[in-house]
N, C-alpha and C positions, 0 to 999 in steps of 0.2 A: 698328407703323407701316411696317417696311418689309415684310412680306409682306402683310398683308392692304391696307393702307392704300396701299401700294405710292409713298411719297412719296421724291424724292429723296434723293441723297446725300448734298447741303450742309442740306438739313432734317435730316435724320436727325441729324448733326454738331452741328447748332446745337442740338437739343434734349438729344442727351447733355451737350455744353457747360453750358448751363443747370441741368441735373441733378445736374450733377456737381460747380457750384457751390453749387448749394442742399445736396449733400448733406455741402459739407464744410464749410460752415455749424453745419449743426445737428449734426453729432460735434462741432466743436471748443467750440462756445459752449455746446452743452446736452447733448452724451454721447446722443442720441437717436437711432436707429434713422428709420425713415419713419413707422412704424407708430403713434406715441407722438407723433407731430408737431399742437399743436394749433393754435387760431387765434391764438394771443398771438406764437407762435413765426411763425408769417406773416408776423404784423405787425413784428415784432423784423426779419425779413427784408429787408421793404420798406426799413423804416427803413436798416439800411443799404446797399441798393443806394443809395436816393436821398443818400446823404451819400458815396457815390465818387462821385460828380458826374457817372454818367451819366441819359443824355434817359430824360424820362419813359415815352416809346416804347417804350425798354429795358427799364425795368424793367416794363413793362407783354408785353412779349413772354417774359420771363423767369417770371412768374408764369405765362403762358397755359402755358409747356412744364411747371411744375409741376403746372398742372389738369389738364392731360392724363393725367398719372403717376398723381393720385389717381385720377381718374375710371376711368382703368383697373384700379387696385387694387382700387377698389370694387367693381367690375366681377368680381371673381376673389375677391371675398369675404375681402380681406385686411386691410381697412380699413372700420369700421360706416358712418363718413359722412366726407366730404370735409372738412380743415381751412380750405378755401378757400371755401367755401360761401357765408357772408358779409362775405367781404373785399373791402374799398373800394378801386380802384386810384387811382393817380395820373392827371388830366385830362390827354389829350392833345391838343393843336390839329390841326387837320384841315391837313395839308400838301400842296398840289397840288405835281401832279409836274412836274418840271425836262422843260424841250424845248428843240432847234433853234428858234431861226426858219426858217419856210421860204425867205425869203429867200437867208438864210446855207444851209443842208443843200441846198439847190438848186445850190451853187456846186461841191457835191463831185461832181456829177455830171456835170462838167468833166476830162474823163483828163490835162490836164497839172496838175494836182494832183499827180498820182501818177508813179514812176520808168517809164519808157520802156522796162520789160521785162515779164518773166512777174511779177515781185514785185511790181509797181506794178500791176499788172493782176486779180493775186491781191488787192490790198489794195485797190483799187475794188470787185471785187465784194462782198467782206465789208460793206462799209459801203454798195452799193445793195444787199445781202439783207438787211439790219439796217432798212435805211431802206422795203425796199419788200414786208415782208412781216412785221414787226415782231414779226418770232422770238425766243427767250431766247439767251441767250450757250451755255449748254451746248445747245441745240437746234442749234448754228448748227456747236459743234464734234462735235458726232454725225451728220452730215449725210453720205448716202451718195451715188456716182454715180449707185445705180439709184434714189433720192431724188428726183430731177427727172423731171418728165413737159413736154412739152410746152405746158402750161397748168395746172399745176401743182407747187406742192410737198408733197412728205410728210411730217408733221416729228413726230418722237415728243416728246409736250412732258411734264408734270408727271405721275406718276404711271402714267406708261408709256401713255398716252392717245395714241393717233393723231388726226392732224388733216389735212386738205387747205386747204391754202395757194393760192389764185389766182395767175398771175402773167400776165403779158405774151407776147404770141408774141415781140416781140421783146426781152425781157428772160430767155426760154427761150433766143433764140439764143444770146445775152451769154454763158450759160453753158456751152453747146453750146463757143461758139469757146474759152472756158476751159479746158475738157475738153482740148480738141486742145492747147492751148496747154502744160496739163499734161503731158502722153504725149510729148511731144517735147522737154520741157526736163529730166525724168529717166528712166534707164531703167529704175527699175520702179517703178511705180506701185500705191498700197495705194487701197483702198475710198472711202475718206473725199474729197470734194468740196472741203473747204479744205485744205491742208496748209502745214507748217513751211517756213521755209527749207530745210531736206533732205530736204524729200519724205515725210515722219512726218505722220500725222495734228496738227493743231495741237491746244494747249493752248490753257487759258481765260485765264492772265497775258497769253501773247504776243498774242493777238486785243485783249484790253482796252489793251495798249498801244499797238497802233495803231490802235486808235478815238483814242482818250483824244489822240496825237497829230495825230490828221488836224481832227476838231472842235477842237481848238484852232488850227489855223489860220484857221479860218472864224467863230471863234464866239467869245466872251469866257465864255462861261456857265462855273459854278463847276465844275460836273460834270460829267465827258465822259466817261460810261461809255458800254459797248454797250446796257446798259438805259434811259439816257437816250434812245436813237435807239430802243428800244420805243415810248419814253412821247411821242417825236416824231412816229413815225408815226401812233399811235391820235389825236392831237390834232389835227394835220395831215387825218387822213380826215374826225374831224369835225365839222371848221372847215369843209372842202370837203361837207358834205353827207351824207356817209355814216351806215348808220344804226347804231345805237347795239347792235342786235343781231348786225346784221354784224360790228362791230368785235369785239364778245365772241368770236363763231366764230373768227372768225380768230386772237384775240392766244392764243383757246384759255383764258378766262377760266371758270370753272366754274359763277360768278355773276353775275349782271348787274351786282350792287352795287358791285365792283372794277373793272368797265367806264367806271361812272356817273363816277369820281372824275374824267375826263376833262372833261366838264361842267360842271364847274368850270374850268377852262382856257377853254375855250367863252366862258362865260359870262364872265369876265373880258376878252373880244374883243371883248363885244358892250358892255362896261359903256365900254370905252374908243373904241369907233366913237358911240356916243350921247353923251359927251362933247366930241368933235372935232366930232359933224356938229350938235347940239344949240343953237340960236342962243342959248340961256340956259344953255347945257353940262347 
């Protein structure tokens, strides 16, 4: 997964996590190795993930990092067939994703929101590159100065994949005058386009807690992550028009089918404008 596959470092985590639950599982309860693992023992699995009282999502993502393991085994001749093969999982409901209003995310684009220096100015731009290019949280703290072009961004997203990013000539300025704003507020300056309060490249905690603080000023919604302001911008473009292949390029989605989930949102806009304008609702 990480060399060939070349996936992240919070995936790769999340699957040993999984593995590493499953595999102390089946030592403690049945003294079994991987290999000896059959379908009863799955199901004995399931069973109790779903009686810890986590979402069925969970344990539906927790068996997927198991199939993997097998099918790789199989793969290597280590394992005749998968104990997963014909395992039933638990239904999971189709969840659209959490967004701004545009109303509300329109108001951060307002500078006295933010402190009247370089931190306040640093902490505007995070949240218009969040909102106006609908980058991931680690893409956004990987970000270099030679990263910016004039009419674009270049953003290394999942699996080491490069992407080009459109952006505004004057939203290039924005970060033009940044740049300046950088270089004269410490004296020496490292690679990285966002940085710490002391001039270190940022972390993914300190970025998410000042999203998570500034949309709460503007916004009531439950969840005010930086991936939030992803799933604002892709609904947001298209609400306004944009097309649904565009949005993929850009969010850097690998499949259309994880673009589509947007659409749903969509559609929910149009179900409540046909109620409001509908003389018989």
């Amino acid at each position: 997964m990480k060399v060939e596959k070349r996936y992240s470092e919070n995936t790769l985590l999340a699957y040993q996590k999984d593995i590493n639950q499953f595999s102390s599982f089946i030592e403690q309860q049945y003294e079994l190795l991987f290999s000896f693992v059959k379908h009863i023992h799955i199901r004995s699995y399931i069973v109790e993930l779903m009686n810890s009282n986590i979402s069925n999502r969970s344990v539906c993502r927790k068996i997927s990092s198991i199939k993997s393991l097998y099918k790789f085994l199989k793969k290597n001749n280590i394992v005749g067939q998968s104990p997963l093969a014909n395992v039933q999982l638990p239904k999971v409901s189709k969840r659209l994703p959490s967004f701004v209003k545009q109303k509300e995310i329109l108001l951060l684009g307002d500078r006295s929101f933010f402190p009247d220096d370089f931190f306040g100015f640093r902490d505007y731009l995070m949240i218009r590159l969040f909102y106006q290019t609908g980058m991931r949280l680690s893409e956004l703290t990987n970000l270099k100065d030679s990263d910016i072009n004039s009419d674009s961004i270049k953003v290394l997203g999942k699996r080491n994949k490069e992407r080009l990013i459109p952006i505004s000539l004057e939203f290039s300025k924005l970060i033009e005058q940044y740049k300046i704003f950088k270089n004269n507020e410490f004296e020496k300056v490292n690679e990285y386009l966002i940085v710490s309060d002391s001039g270190n490249k940022v972390y993914e905690k300190f970025v998410y807690r000042k999203v998570n603080y500034y949309i709460g000023i503007v916004s009531s919604i439950d969840k005010k992550s930086p991936h939030i302001l992803r799933h604002t911008f892709a609904t947001h473009m298209l609400n306004n028009g944009a097309d649904l292949n565009a949005i993929k390029e850009i969010l850097g989605h690998e499949n259309l089918s994880a673009t589509q989930v947007y659409t749903h949102n969509s559609f929910e806009k149009l179900k409540n404008i046909h109620e409001q304008a509908h003389p018989r609702g």
